[in-house]
Each structure stands twice: as C-alpha cells, then as structure tokens.
C-alpha positions as CSV (number, residue, x, y, z in Angstrom):
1,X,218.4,67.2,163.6
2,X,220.4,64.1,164.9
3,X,223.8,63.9,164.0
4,X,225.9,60.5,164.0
5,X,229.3,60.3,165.1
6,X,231.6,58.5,163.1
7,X,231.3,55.1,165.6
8,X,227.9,54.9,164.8
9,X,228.2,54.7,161.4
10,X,230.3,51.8,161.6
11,X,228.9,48.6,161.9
12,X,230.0,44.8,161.4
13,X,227.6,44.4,159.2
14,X,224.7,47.1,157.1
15,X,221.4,46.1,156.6
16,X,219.1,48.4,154.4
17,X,215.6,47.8,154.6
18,X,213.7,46.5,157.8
19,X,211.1,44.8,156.0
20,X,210.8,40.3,157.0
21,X,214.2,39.7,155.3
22,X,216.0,42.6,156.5
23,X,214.9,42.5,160.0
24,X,215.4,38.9,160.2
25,X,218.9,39.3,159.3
26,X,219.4,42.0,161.3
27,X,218.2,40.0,164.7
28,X,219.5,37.1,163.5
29,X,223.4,38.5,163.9
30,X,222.4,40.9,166.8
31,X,221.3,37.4,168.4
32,X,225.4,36.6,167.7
33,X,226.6,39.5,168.9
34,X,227.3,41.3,166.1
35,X,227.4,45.2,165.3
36,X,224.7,45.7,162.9
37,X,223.1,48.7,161.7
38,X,219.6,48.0,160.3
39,X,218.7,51.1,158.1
40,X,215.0,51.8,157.0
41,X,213.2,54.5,154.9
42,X,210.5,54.9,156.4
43,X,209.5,55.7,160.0
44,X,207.1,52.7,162.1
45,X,204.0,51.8,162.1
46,X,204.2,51.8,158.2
47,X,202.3,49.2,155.4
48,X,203.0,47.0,152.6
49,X,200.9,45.8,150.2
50,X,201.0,42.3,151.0
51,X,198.2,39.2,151.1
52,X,199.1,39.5,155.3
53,X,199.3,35.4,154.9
54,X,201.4,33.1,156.7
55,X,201.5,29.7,155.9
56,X,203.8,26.9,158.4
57,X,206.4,27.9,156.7
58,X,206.4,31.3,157.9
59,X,205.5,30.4,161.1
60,X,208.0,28.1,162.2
61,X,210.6,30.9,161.6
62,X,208.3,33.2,163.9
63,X,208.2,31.0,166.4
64,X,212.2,29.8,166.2
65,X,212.7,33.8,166.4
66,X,210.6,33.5,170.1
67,X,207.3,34.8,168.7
68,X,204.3,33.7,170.4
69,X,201.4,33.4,168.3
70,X,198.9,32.5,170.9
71,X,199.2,36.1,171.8
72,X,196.5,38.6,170.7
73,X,197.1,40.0,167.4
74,X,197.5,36.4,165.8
75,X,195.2,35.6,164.1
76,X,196.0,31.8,163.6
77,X,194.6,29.6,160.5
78,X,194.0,25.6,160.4
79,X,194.6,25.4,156.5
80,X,193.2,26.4,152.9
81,X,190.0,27.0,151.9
82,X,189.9,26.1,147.5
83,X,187.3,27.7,145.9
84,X,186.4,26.7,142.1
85,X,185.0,24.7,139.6
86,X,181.8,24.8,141.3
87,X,183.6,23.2,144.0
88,X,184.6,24.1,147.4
89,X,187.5,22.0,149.7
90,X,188.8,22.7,152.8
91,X,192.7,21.4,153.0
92,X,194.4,21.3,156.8
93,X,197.6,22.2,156.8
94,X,200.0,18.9,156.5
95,X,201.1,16.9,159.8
96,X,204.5,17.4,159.6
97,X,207.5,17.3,161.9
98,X,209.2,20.1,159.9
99,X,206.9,22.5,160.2
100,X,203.9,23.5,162.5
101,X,200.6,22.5,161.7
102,X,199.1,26.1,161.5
103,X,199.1,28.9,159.8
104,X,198.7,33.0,161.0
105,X,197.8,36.1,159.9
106,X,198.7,39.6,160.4
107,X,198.7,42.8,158.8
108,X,202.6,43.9,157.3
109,X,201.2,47.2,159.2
110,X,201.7,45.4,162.7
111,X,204.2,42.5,161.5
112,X,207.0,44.5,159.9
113,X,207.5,46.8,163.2
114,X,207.3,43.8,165.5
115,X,210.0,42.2,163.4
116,X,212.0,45.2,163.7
117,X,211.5,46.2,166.8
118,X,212.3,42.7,167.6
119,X,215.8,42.6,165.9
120,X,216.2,46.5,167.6
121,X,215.3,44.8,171.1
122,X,218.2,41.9,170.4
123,X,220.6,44.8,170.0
124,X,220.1,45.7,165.9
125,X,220.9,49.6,165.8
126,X,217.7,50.4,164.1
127,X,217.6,54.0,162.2
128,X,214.3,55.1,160.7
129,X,213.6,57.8,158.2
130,X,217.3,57.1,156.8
131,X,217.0,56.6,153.0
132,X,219.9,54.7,151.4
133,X,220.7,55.8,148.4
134,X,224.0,54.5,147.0
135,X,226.7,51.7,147.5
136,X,230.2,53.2,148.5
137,X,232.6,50.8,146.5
138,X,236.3,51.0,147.3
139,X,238.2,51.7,144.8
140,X,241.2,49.8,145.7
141,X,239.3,46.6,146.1
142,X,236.1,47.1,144.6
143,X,234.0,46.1,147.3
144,X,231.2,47.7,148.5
145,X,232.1,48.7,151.8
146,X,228.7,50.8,153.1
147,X,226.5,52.8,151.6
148,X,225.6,56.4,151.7
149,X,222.3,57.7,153.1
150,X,219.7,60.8,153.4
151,X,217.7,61.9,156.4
152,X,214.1,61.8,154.8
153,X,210.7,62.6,156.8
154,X,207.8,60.8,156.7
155,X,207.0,61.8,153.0
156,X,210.5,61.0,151.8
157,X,211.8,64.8,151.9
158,X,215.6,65.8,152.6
159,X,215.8,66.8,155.7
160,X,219.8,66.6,156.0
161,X,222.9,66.1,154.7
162,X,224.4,62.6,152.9
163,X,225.8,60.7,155.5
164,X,228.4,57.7,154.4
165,X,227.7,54.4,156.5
166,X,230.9,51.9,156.3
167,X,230.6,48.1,157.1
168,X,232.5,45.1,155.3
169,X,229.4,43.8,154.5
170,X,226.5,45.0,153.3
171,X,222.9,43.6,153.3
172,X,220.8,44.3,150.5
173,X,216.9,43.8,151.8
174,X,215.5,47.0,149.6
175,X,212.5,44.8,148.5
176,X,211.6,44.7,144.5
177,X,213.0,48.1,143.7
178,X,216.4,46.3,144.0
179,X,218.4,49.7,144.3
180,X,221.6,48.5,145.4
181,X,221.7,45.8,143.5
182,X,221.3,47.5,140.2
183,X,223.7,50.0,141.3
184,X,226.5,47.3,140.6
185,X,224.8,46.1,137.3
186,X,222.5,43.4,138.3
187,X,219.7,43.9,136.2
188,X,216.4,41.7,136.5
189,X,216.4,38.4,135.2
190,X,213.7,38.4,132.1
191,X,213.1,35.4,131.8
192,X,211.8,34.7,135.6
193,X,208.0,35.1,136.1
194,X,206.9,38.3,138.3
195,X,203.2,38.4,139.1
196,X,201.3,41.7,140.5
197,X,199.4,41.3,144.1
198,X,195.9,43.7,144.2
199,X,194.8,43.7,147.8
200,X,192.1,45.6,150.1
201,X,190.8,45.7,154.2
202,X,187.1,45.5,154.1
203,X,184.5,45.4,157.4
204,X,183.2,41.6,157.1
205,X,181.6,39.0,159.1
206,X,184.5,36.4,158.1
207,X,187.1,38.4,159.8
208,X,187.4,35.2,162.2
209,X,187.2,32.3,159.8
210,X,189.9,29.9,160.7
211,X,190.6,28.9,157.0
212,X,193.0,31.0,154.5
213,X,190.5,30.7,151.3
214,X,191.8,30.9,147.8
215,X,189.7,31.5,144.7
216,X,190.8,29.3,141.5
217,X,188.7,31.0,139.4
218,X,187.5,34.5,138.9
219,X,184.7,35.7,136.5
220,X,183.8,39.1,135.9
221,X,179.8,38.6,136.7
222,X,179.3,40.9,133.2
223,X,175.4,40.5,132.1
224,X,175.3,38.1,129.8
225,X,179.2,37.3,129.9
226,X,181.2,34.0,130.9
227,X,184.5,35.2,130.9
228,X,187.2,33.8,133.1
229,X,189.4,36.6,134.2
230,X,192.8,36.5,135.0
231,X,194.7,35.2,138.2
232,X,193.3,34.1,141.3
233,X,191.9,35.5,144.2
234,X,192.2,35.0,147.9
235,X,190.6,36.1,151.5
236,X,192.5,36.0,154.7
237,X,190.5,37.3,158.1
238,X,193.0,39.1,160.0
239,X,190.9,38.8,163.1
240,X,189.8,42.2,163.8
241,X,186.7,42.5,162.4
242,X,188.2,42.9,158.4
243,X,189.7,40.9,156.2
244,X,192.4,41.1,153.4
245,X,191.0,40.4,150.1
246,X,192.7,40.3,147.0
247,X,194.2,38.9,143.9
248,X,197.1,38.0,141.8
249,X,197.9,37.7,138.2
250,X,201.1,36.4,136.4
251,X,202.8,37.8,133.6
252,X,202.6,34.4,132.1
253,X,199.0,36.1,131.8
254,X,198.5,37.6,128.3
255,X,195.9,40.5,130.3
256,X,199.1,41.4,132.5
257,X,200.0,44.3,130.7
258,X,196.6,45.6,130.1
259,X,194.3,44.2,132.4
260,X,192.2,46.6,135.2
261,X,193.4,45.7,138.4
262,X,191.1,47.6,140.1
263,X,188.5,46.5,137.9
264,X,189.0,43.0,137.9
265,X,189.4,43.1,141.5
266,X,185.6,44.8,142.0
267,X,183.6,42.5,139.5
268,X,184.9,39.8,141.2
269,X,183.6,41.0,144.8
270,X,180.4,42.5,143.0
271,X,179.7,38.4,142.9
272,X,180.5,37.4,146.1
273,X,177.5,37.0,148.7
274,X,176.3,40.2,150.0
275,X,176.7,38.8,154.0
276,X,180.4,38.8,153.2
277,X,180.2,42.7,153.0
278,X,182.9,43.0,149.7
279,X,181.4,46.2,149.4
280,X,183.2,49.9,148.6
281,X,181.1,50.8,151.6
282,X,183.3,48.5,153.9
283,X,186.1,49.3,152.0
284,X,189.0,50.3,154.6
285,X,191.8,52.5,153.1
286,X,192.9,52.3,149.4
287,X,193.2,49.5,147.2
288,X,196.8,48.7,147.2
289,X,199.3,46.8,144.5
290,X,202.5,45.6,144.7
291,X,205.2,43.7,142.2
292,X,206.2,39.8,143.1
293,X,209.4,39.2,142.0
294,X,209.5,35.3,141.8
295,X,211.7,32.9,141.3
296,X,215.2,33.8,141.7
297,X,214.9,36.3,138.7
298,X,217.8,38.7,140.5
299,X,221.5,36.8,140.7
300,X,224.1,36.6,142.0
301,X,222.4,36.6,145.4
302,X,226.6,37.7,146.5
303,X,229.3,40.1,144.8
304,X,231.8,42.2,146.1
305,X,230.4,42.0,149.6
306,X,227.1,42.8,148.8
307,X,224.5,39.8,149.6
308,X,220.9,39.6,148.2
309,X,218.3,38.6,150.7
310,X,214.1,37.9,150.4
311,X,212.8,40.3,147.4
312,X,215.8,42.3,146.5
313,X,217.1,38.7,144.9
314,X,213.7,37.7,144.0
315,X,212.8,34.7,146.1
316,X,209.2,34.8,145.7
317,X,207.6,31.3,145.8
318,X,206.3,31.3,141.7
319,X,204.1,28.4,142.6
320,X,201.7,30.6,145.3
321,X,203.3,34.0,145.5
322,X,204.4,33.7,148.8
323,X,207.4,35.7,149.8
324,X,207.6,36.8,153.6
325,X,208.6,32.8,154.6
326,X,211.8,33.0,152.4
327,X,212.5,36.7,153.5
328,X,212.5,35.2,157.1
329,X,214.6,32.2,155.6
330,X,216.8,33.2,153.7
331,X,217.5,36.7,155.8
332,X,219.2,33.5,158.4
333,X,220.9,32.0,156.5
334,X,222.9,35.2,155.4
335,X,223.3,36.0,159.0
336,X,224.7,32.7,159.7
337,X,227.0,33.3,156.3
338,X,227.7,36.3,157.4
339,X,228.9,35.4,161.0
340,X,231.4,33.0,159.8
341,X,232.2,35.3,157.5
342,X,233.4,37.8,160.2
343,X,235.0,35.2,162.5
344,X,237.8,34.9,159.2
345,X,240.7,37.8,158.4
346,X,239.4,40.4,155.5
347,X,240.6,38.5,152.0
348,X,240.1,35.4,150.3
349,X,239.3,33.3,153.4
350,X,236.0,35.4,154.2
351,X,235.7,35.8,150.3
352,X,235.5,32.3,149.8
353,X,232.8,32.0,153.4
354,X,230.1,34.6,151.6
355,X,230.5,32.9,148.4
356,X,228.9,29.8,149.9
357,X,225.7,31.8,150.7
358,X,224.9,32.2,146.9
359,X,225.8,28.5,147.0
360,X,223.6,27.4,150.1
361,X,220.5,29.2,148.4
362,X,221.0,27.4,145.4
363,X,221.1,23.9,147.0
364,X,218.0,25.7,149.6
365,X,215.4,26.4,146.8
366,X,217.0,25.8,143.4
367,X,215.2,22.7,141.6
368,X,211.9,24.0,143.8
369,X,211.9,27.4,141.9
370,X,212.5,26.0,138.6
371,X,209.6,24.0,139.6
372,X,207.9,26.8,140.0
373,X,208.8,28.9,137.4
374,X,207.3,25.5,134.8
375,X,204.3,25.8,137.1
376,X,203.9,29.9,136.5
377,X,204.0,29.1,132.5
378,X,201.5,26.5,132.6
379,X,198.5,28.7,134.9
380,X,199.2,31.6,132.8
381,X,196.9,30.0,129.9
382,X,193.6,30.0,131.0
383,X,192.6,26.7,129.3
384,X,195.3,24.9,131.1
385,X,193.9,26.7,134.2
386,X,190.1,25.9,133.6
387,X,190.8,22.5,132.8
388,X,193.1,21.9,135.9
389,X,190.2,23.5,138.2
390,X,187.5,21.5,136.9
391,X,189.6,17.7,136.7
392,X,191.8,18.0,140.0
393,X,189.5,19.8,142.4
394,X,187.2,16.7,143.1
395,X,190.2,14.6,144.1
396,X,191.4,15.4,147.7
397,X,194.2,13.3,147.5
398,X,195.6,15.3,144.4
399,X,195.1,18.4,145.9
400,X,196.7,17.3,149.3
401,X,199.7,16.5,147.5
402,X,199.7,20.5,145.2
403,X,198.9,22.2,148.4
404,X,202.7,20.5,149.9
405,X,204.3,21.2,146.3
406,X,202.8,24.5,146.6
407,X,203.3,25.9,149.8
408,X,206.8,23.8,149.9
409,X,205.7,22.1,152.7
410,X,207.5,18.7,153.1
411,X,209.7,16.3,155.8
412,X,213.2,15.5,154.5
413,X,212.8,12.5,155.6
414,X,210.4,9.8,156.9
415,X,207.9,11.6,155.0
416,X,204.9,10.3,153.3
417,X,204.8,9.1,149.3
418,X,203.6,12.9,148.5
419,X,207.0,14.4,150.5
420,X,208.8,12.0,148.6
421,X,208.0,12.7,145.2
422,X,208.7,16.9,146.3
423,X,211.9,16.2,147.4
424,X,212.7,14.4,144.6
425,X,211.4,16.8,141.7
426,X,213.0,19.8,143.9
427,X,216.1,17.4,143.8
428,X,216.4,16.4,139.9
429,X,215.1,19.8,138.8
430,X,218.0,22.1,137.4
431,X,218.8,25.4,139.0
432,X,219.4,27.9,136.5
C-alpha cells in the first residue's frame, strides 16, 4: 500500500472529484501555480452515464484549456438535427464571435481521463482510488479545512486506513450525490426541476453523422396505441462506429416516478428504421441512467470554505439538460476565485474574495436558470409539449432563435435581434 507523508496531504487547495468540473478547477489553478490535490474515487479509464454531447459552449472551454479537437477521437458536429411533428430540421450551430461554430462528441469514458490527466499534466496532484468521505471542520473557526479519505479498489473496498487531507479550501465536484455538501446541511433544493438521462452505445451506420439529432417526440409504437410518452430523445455518433442514444424525462413529467425507463427507451427504438441498427443485438454494454440536477437546486454554491462547482451545486442547464459546459465553466471561475482568494491573509479579506464566487454565478447564469426552470414546468405537460412540436417546428426562424435560448448560445454584444432578446430575459429574470 502507498502511504502519504504529511506534505502531501497538504495542498493550497482540495478538489474531490475529477469529473469536467473538478478537473477543470483542478488545471485551471495548477495552470496558476497553485498546490492542488485533485482526489478521485475511482481509478481511469472509468464511465459516466452521460448523453457524450458537446455543444459550442462546451467546446470553447476545451479549446481555451489547449484541446485540439481536430485530433482523432473528436468527433466534431455542425449543429442539431430536430425530429418531430412529422417534421424533420436541421439547425447549424449559430455564427457567433463568443463561441465556436461547432459542436464535438466524445464518450465521458475517454473525456473525463483526458481532462484529468490534463489538469495532472499542468501539475494537479491527481490521486485515484481515494474515496472522500467526510469534511474535517475546525472547530475553532468552523471551516472546513480538508477532508478525510479511504483507500478503495476498483470496486470501492477498503483497502487502508482513513487518511485526513488539509487545505484552506476545499472544492466540492462530488457530482449529484452532493456528499460534502450535505455533510454541512445543504439539502436539495425541492423546488428546482431534476430530470433522469437513459442512455446506450449501439453498432450503427450513423456513427459518423455530422448532426447531434434530438427527438421531440416519442411514441411507444404499441399496436393499436397513440400514446405520446414522456421526454425526449436524442442520438449523438461518437465516430467509432456507435452511437449514444438515449432519453430524458423531467420530473415536471407526471410518468417520472413511475415510468419504465428501460422500457420507454426500447419502444422507442423498436420504431426507429431498422438500417439504423437500434437493436439489443447491437447493443454495447448496459443501459445506463443517471440523475440531472438542474437549475441551481443546491445553494449556497460557498460556506465556510467549502465552494460548489458543476453538479454538486446543481448547474444543469433545465432548458436542454446539458451539464459538462457549466462544469468546465464554472470549475474556472472558482479557480480564478480561488486564486485571489489565496493571494489575501486567512480572515475576512479572503472570506469576503470566495464570497464573490457565489455572487459571480449568480450574475453568470441566474435569470437564464430561472428561465429554465419556467421552461422545465411548461414541457412537462404533454399537451403544452405536442402543441409546441406541431406549431413551432415548421418555422425556422422560431426554432433558430430556442436552439440560442436553449443551448445559451448568445454574443453580449453586437449580436443579432434573437441574442438580444436572450440577454435581456436572462437579464430581467429574477434569480432565486
């Protein structure tokens, strides 16, 4: 067994999880040349359940982070592909100076250990197999100050003592499960929507197709039966010869609680084309799920030197269930909080620094979540849903202008009328 000394578990700054928003912090302040220690569970290569979609968003913090995704592995998209309503339209991705005009796709298999291998490679102390499982709070101050830990193998065994890891600042990037965060009391916000993503790999002919292709509408091909079942459905080629296909429902949803993922899931493919190859025969690997925590439904994003970044704060886009762009995001902007942060004495001065990252988020995505959060009520009822389908797909124009709302895809300024009218609802829109 590998023991630590008592240097090594002392760090500027703790980062648990190596997932997009814990390996983006991490790099992001080993970039600054700052001691951080990037703990993570599990040992690398090793998946998420994820939809494997990047949209410009995404991208443009790959590529600021020197990722080049011309290399192989990339598999790069030109927009979305809206399927519905008997109707079928292919939306580029907006010309924009904010953002590039392409999209990418890559498995969380291959993404997450480039990302930390990345942050590692910067000068991130990167420990696998280490399982956090507790705050340390000081009693004096009440701070967390670290975090104890287990040595775990690749099923999540013991195989070690507790080790205590101590840092004046500590990174929560544990994904939904939110451990260290509920450890000091903050409890999920109810009232936020969360949504379930079902996804699987299967062999298929559109492994290459340059479009990211989402399904409005989903019927469960019954005999005899016209019923619309819940959520929507997408299919992303990773390249490879496979693609990711899969689905998401909102617990705006009245099925969410009882609905058959799997199920719904299968009937839906059962009705695709045959060519396309949606079969259980080219089924690769299990069907997979996974819990979107949207919206902002864990706060404060920072107390008592503990900050909040990507899922563990639940900054899931509500509008399109995209989360790995604001992992990236916001993972840099608590570095950069952070690094000011240390550059201050220990007491109210840095207090009063890491206060403002709770505060930059806010001002960052505030009005656009509570956007999104009206939007997740209102595709939850079916009717609203069918009705929204059948009258907006047939106008391009329209559906330019949801696919910038919904992917948050916008210039701050010198934009067109469409960017305007974002900026301004994401503007007047309260954040609660």
């Amino acid at each position: 067994m590998t023991r630590t000394t008592a240097d090594e578990r002392q760090a500027d700054v703790i980062v648990v999880g190596a997932g997009p928003a814990g390996s983006s912090t991490a790099f992001h302040l080993a970039q600054a040349g700052a001691d951080v220690l990037l703990l993570e569970k599990s040992a690398f290569p090793r998946d998420k359940v994820c939809g494997d979609g990047l949209t410009p968003r995404a991208v443009k913090q790959l590529v600021g982070m020197g990722f080049d995704l011309d290399e192989p592995g990339w598999q790069k998209n030109v927009g979305l592909r809206i399927v519905g309503a008997g109707h079928r339209l292919e939306l580029p991705w907006p010309d924009l100076t904010s953002f590039p005009p392409y999209g990418a796709v890559r498995t969380r298999l291959d993404l997450d250990e480039l990302l930390a291998r990345h942050a590692q490679k910067t000068g991130a102390r990167l420990q696998e197999r280490t399982s956090v499982t507790g705050p340390v709070v000081d009693e004096r101050t009440g701070r967390v100050a670290g975090v104890t830990a287990k040595p775990v193998d690749d099923r999540g065994r013991r195989t070690g003592d507790d080790v205590t890891y101590r840092a004046p600042m500590v990174v929560a990037c544990d994904g939904v499960s939110a451990r260290l965060a509920l450890a000091l009391g903050l409890e999920r916000r109810e009232n936020r929507p969360m949504a379930v993503g079902i996804r699987a790999y299967y062999t298929t002919p559109r492994s290459n197709d340059p479009w990211m292709e989402s399904w409005l509408e989903l019927w469960d091909g019954t005999p005899g039966s016209s019923n619309l079942l819940p959520g929507y459905g997408w299919i992303f080629g990773v390249g490879d010869g496979t693609a990711n296909v899969g689905l998401g429902i909102l617990n705006s949803s009245a099925a969410f609680k009882s609905v058959d993922y799997k199920r719904i899931l299968r009937s839906w493919l059962a009705n695709t084309p045959p060519e396309w190859g949606f079969t259980e025969e080219n089924r690769i690997g299990a069907i997979g799920s996974a819990a979107l925590p949207m919206g902002f439904n864990r706060k404060p994003h920072y107390t008592r030197g503990l900050l909040l970044v990507g899922d563990a704060g639940g900054m899931v886009n509500p509008f399109n269930g995209e989360g790995i762009d604001y992992a990236l995001e916001s993972g840099e902007l608590a570095a950069r909080t952070m690094l000011q942060a240390l550059a201050r004495p220990e007491g109210p001065a840095r207090e009063r620094v890491l206060e403002g990252y709770a505060s930059a988020l806010a001002a960052a995505y505030g009005g656009y979540f509570t956007l999104g959060r009206g939007f997740a009520r209102l595709i939850g009822n079916p009717t609203f849903m069918k009705q929204a389908t059948r009258y907006g797909l047939p106008r391009e124009a329209l559906m330019r202008f949801m696919l910038k709302l919904m992917a948050n895809l916008t210039d701050p300024r010198d934009g067109d009328a469409g960017d305007r009218i974002v900026n301004a609802l994401s503007r007047l829109a309260p954040e609660a």
